[in-house]
C-alpha positions in Angstrom: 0.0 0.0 0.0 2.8 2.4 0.6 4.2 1.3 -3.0 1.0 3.0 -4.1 0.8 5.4 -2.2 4.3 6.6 -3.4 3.3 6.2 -7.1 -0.3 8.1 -7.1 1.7 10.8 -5.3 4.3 11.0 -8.1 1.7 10.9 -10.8 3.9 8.3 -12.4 2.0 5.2 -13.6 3.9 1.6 -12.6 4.4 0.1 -15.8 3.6 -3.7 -15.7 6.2 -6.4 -15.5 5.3 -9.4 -18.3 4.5 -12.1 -16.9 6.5 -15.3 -16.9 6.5 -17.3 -19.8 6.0 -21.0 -20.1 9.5 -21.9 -21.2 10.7 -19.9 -17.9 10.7 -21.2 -14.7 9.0 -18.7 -12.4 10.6 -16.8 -9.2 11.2 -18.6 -6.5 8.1 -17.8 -4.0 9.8 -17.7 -0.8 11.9 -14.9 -1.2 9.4 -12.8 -3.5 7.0 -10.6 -1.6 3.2 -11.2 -2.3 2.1 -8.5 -4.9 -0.2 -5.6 -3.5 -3.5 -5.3 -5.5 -3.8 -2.1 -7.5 -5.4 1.0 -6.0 -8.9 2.1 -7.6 -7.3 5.1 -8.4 -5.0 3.8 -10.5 -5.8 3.7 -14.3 -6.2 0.4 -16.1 -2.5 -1.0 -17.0 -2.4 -2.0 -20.9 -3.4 -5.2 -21.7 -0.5 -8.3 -21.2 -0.1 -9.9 -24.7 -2.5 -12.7 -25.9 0.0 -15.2 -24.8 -0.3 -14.7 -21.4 -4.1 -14.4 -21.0 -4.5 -18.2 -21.4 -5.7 -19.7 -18.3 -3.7 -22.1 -16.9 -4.4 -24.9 -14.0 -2.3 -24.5 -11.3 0.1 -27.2 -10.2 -1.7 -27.4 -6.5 -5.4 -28.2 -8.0 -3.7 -31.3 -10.2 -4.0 -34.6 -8.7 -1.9 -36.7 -7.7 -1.7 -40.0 -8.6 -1.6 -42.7 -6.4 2.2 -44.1 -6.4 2.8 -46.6 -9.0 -1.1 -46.1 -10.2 -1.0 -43.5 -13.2 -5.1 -43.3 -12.6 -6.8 -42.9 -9.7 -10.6 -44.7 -10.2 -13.7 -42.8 -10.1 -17.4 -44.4 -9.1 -18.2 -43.9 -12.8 -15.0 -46.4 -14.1 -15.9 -48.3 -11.7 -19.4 -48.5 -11.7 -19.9 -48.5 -7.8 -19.9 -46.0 -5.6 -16.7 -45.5 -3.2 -16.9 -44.1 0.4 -16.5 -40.3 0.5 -13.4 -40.1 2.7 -12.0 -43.6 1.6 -8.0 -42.6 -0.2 -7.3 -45.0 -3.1 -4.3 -47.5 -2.3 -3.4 -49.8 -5.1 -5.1 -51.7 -8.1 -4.2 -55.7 -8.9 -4.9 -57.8 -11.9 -7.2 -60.4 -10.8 -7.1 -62.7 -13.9 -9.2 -63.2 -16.0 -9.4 -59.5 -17.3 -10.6 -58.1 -14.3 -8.9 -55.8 -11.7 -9.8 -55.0 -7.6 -9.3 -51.6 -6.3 -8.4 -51.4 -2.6 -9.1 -48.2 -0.7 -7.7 -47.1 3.0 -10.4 -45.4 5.4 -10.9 -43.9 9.0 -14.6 -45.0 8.8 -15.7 -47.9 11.3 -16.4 -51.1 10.1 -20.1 -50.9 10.9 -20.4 -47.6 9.5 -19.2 -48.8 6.2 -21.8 -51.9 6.1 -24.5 -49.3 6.6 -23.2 -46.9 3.9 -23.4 -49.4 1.3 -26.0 -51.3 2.7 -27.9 -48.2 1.6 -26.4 -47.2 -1.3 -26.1 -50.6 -3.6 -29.7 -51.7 -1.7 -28.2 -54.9 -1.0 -28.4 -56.8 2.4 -24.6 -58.0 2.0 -23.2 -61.1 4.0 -20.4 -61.5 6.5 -18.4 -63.8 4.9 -15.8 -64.0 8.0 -16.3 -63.9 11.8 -12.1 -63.3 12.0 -11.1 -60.6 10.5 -14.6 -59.3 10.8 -15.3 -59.4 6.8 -18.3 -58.1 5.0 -19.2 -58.7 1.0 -21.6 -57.1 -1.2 -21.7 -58.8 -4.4 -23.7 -56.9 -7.3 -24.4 -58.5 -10.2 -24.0 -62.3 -11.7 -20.7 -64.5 -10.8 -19.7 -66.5 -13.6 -16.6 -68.9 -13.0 -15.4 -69.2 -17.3 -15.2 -65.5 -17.3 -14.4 -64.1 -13.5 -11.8 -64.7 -11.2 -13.8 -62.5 -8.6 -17.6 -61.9 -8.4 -18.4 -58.0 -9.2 -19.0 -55.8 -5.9 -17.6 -54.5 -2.5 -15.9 -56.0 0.5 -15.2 -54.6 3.5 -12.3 -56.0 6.2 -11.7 -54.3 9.4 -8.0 -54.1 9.9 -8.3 -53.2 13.6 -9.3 -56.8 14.2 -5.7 -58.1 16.3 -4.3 -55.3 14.4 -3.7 -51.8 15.2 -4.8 -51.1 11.3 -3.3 -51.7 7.7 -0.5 -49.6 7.0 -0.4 -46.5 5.1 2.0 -46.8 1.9 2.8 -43.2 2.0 5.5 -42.5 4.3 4.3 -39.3 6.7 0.8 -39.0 5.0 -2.3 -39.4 7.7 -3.6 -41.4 8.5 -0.6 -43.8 9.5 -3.0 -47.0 9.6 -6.4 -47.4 8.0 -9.0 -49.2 10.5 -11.0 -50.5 7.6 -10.2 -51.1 3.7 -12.8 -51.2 0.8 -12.2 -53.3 -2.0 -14.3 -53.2 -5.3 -14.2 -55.3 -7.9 -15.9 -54.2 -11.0 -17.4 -56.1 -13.9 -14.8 -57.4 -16.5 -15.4 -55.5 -20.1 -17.0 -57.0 -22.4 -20.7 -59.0 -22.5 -22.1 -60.3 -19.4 
């Protein structure tokens, strides 16, 4: 604001610095002081050239994909919803041209059961007493073409365990209590 201040007093107008171009790696942000927005009495600046005026997305609102994973799944690749707060861990060939999806999550055991309990309208069956397992399976099992039947299970890792580990070294939560994996239908006819 003082900058400003200075300038209107002068009468001078700042003349605009171009901005960075893509071949040039921008200044270093730590040791460059945030920019002061303009004054309202300052007359418009002339406009930067066309080049610069293209919007570009900014490296923090990328994301990241999951290490060794170039594509993070989404419900609609899939085709079954995943847990709002559930982070994706790691994908594995099945066989048989099908692929499960595991994914790490604070959420209780029991809360997970009801979520998709709800959400796929499916009663679901507890397939194991210890570990505490629960399946969901949506849609027809065929052994020539599946090595796995189509839906969700749930296992809760706290069972004689203090939770599976988290792959990412530092990241939070250090252990998962439960993990979701989905299993969607193979491509091709069912």
């Amino acid at each position: 604001m003082l900058l400003a201040t200075a300038v209107a007093a002068s009468g001078q107008t700042p003349t605009p610095r171009p901005f960075p171009r893509p071949s040039t790696a921008p200044p270093p942000r730590a040791s460059a002081p945030a920019p002061e927005p303009p004054s309202a009495e300052a007359p418009p600046a002339e406009a930067p050239p066309a080049e610069v005026l293209r919007p570009e997305t900014p490296q923090a609102a990328q994301p990241t994909p999951a290490p060794g994973d170039p594509e993070v799944p989404t419900e609609a690749t899939l085709g079954f919803p995943i847990y709002p707060t559930a982070q994706f861990i790691a994908s594995y060939d099945a066989g048989r041209a099908q692929r499960y999806y595991l994914f790490g999550t604070t959420a209780t055991y029991e809360g997970l059961i009801a979520y998709y309990r709800t959400l796929l309208d499916e009663r679901g069956n507890q397939v194991f007493d210890e570990p505490p397992t629960y399946m969901f399976e949506v849609g027809r099992f065929r052994n020539e073409t599946m090595a796995f039947p189509p839906g969700v299970t749930i296992k809760d890792w706290t069972w004689n365990s203090a939770g599976y580990p988290n792959q990412t070294a530092g990241a939070e939560p250090a252990r998962y209590p439960s993990i979701i994996m989905i299993v969607p239908m193979p491509p091709g006819p069912q």
